[in-house]
Backbone bond lengths (Angstrom), bond angles and torsions (degrees), N, CA, C in turn:
res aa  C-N    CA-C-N  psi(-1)  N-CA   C-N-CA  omega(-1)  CA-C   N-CA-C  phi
1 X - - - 1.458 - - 1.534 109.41 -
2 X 1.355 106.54 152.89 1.707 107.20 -156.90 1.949 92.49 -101.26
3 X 0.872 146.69 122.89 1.563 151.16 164.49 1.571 110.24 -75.54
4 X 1.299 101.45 84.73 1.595 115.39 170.64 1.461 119.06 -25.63
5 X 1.492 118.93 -52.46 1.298 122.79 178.74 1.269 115.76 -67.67
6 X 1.613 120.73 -19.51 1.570 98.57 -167.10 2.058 87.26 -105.30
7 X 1.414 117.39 -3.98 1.559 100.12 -175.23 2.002 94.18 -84.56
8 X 1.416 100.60 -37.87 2.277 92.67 167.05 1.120 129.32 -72.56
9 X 1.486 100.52 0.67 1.657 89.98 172.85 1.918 99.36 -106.42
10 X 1.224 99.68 -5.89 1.708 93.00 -176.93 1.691 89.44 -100.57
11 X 0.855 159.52 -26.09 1.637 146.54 -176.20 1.530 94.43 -97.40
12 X 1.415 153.57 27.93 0.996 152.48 179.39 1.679 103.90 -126.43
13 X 1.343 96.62 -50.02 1.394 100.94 165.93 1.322 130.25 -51.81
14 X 2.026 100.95 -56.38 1.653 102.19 170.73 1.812 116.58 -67.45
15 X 1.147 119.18 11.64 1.343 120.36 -170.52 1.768 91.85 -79.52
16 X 1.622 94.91 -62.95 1.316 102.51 -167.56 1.555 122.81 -76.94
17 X 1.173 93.47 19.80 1.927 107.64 -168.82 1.265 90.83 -111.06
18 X 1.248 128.51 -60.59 1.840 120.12 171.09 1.100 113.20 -82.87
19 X 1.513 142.77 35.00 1.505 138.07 130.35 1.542 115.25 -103.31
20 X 1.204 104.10 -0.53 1.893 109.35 151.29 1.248 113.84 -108.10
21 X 1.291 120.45 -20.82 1.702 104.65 170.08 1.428 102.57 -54.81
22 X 1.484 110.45 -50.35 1.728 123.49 -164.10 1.587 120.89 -70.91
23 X 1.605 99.80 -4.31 1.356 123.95 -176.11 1.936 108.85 51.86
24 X 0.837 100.55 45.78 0.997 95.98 159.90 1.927 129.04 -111.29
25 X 1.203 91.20 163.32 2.036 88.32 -178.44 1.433 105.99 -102.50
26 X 1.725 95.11 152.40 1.565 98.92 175.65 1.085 131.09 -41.77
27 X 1.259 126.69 -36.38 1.508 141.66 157.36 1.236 123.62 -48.85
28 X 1.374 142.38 -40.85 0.975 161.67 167.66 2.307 107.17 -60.32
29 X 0.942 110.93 -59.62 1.468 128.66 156.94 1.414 117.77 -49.57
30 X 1.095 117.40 -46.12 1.730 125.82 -173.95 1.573 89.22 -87.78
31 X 1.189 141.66 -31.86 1.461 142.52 -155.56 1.827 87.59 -90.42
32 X 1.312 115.69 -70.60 1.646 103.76 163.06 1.097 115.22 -37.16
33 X 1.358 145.06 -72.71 1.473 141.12 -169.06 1.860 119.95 -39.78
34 X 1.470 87.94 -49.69 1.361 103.92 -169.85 1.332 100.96 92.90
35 X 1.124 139.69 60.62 1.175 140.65 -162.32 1.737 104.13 -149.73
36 X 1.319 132.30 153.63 1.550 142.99 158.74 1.577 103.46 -54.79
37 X 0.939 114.00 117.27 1.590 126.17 174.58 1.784 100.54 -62.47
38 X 1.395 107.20 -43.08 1.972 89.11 156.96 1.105 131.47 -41.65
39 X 1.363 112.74 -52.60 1.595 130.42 174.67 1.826 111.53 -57.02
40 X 0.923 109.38 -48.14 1.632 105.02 165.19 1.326 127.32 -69.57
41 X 1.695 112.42 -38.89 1.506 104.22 158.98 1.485 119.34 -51.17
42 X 1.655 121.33 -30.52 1.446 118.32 -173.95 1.454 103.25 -52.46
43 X 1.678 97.48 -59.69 1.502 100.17 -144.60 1.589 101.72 -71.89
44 X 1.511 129.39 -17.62 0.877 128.87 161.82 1.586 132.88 -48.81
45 X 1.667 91.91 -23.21 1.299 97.14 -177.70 1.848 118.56 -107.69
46 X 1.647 94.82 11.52 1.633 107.19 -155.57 1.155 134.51 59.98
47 X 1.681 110.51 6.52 1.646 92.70 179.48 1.837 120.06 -102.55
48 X 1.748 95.56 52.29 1.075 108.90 179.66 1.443 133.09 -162.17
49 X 0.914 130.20 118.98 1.820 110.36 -145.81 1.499 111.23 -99.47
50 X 1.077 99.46 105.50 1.798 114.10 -179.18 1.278 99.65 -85.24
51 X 1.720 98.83 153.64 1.425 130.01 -178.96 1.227 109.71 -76.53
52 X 1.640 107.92 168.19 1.438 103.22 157.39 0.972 123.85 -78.16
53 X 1.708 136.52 -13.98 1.491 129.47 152.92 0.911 117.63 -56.85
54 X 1.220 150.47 -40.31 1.591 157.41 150.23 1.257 110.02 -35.69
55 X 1.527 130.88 -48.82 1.401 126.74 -154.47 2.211 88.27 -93.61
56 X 1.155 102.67 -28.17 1.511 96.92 175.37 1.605 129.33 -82.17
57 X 1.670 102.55 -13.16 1.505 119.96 174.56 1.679 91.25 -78.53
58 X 1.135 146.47 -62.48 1.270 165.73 -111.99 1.747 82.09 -104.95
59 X 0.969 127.12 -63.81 1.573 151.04 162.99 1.371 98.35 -11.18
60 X 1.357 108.54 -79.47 1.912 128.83 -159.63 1.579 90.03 -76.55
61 X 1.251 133.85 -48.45 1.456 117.30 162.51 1.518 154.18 -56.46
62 X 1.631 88.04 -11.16 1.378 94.22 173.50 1.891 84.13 -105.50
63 X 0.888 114.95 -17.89 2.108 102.16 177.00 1.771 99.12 112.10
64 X 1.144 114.63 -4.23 2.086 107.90 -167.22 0.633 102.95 -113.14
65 X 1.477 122.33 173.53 1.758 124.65 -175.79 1.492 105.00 -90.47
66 X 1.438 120.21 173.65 1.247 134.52 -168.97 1.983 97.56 -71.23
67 X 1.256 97.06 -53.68 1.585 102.75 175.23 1.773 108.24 -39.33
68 X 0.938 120.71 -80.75 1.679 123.43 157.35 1.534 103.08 14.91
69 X 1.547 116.45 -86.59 1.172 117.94 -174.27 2.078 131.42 -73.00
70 X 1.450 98.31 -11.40 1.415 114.66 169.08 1.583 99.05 -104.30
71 X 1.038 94.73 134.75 1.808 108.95 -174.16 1.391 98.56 -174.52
């Protein structure tokens, strides 16, 4: 059985681990998305459960594939 909390807190993590590799700021990411830079701090922080349209917008903005961040 798959534990929801520990697979959003590990693709939340790599979210925000390759938008500092890429140096970029939350703002900058949420400004690609089109999204509230609150809303990206959430999901950055897991306390919010994004879609897979979300996790694939977030995807094409940081430039990597969706696989990238599920591992």
């Amino acid at each position: 059985m798959v534990d929801y909390q520990i697979v959003l807190r590990d693709v939340t993590r790599r979210i925000k681990e390759v938008r500092r590799m890429k140096k970029l700021t939350v703002q900058e990411v949420a400004y690609r998305c089109n999204i509230e830079r609150s809303n990206l701090s959430r999901i950055e922080a897991g306390r919010t459960n994004v879609t897979l349209k979300t996790l694939c917008i977030i995807c094409t903005a940081l430039e990597i594939k969706l696989t990238d961040i599920i591992k």
